[in-house]
C-alpha positions in Angstrom: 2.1 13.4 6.1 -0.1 12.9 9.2 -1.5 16.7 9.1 -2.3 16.2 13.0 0.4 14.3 14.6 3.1 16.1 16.8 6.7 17.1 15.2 8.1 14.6 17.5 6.0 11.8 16.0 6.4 12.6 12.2 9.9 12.8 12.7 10.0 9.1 14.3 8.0 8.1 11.7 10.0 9.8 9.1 12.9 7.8 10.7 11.5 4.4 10.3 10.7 5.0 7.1 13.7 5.7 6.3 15.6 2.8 7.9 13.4 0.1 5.9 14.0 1.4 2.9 17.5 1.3 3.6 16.7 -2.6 5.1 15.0 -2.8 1.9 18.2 -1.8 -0.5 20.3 -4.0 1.6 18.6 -6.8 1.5 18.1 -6.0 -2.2 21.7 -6.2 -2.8 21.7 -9.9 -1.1 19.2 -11.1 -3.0 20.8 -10.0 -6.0 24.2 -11.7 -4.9 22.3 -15.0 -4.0 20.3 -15.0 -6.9 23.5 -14.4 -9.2 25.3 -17.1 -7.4 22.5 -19.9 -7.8 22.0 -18.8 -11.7 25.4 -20.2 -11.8 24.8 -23.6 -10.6 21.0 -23.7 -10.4 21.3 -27.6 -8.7 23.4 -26.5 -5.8 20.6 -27.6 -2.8 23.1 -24.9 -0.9 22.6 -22.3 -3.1 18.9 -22.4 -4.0 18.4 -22.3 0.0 20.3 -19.3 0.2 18.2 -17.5 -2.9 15.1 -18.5 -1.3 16.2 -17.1 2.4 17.5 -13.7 0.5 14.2 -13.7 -1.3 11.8 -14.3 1.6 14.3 -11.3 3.9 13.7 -9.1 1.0 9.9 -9.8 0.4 9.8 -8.9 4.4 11.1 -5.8 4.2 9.3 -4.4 0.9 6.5 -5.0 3.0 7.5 -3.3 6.0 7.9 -0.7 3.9 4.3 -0.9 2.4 2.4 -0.9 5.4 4.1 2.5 6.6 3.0 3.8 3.4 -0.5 2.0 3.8 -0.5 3.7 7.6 0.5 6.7 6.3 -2.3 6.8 3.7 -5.1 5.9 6.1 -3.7 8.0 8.6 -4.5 10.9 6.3 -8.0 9.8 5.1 -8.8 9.6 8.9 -7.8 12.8 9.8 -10.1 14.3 6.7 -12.8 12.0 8.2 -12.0 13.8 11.3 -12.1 17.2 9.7 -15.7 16.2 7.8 -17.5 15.2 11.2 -16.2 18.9 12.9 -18.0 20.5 9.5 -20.7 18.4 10.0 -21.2 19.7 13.4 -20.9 23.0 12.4 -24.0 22.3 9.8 -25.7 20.5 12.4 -25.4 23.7 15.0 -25.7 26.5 12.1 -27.7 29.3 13.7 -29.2 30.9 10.5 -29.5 30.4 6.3 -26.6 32.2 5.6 -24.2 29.9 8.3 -25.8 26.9 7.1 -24.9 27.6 4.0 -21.3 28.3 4.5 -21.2 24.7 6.8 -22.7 23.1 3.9 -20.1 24.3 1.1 -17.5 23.7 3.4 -18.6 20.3 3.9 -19.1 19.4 0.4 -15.7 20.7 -0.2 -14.4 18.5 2.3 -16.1 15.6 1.4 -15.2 15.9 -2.4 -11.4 15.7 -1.0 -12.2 12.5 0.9 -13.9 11.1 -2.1 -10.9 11.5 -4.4 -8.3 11.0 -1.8 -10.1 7.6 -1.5 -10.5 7.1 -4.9 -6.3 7.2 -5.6 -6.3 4.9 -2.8 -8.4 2.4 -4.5 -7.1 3.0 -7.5 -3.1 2.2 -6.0 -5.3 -1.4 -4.7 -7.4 -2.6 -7.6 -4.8 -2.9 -10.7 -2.7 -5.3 -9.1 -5.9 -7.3 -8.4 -7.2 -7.0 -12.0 -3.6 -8.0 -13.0 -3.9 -10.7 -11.0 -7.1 -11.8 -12.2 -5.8 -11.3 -15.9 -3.0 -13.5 -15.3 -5.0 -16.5 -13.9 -7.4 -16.3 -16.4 -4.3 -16.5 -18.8 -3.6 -19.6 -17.1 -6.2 -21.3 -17.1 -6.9 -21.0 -21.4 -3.0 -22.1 -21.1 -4.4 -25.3 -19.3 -7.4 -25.6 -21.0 -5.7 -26.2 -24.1 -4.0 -28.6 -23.0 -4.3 -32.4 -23.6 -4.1 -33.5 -20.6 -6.1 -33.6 -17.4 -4.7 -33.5 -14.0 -6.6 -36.3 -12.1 -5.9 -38.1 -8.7 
């Protein structure tokens, strides 16, 4: 986690995190008790208000939580981008074959660990997308099949 940041600053981090998942269980733990409560009379106005407040707190802090791990991700790939551009200056000020050579590997190594940490990070991004995409399309052969048009 953040290979270049102070102790200090990892630990702060490491602090926050913490606290929103515990925000995050918490509010968990409310939504669960509203929900519960408005299954029981779903036509209570009182009752569906209080599902949807519980619901929106908790949606809030899930994605609190998400962005430290998206910041926490990037913060990585930046610091290998970081790492890359001092090996590319070591190929760029290679005195000799056999230096350039060594710069070179070095740099490919490095860049092959950008490309995959990148990769997982794309790969975490895109299924929910493709999900996403697989769901509407679901959607829309539901409505297409359908009898009716929607018309104003």
């Amino acid at each position: 986690m953040l290979p270049s940041a102070d102790k200090k600053y990892t630990l702060a981090l490491k602090r926050q995190i913490e606290k929103t998942l515990g925000d995050v269980d918490h509010e968990g733990k409310n939504f669960y008790t509203a929900a519960h409560t408005f299954t029981s009379d779903p036509l209570n106005v009182e009752k569906r208000q209080e599902m949807i407040s519980a619901s929106r707190t908790l949606v809030r802090e899930v994605t609190r939580l998400l962005i430290l791990a998206d910041y926490v991700d990037v913060a990585n790939i930046v610091e290998l981008v970081n790492n890359a551009e001092h090996l590319f200056a070591n190929v760029r000020h290679s005195k000799n074959k056999g230096e350039f050579m060594s710069a070179m590997q070095d740099l490919g190594a490095k860049c092959g660990e950008i490309y995959v940490k990148t990769g997982h990070r794309q790969q975490d991004i895109l299924p929910e997308q493709e999900d996403q995409r697989y769901a509407i399309a679901v959607a829309r052969q539901n409505l297409k099949g359908r009898k009716f048009s929607i018309t104003s």
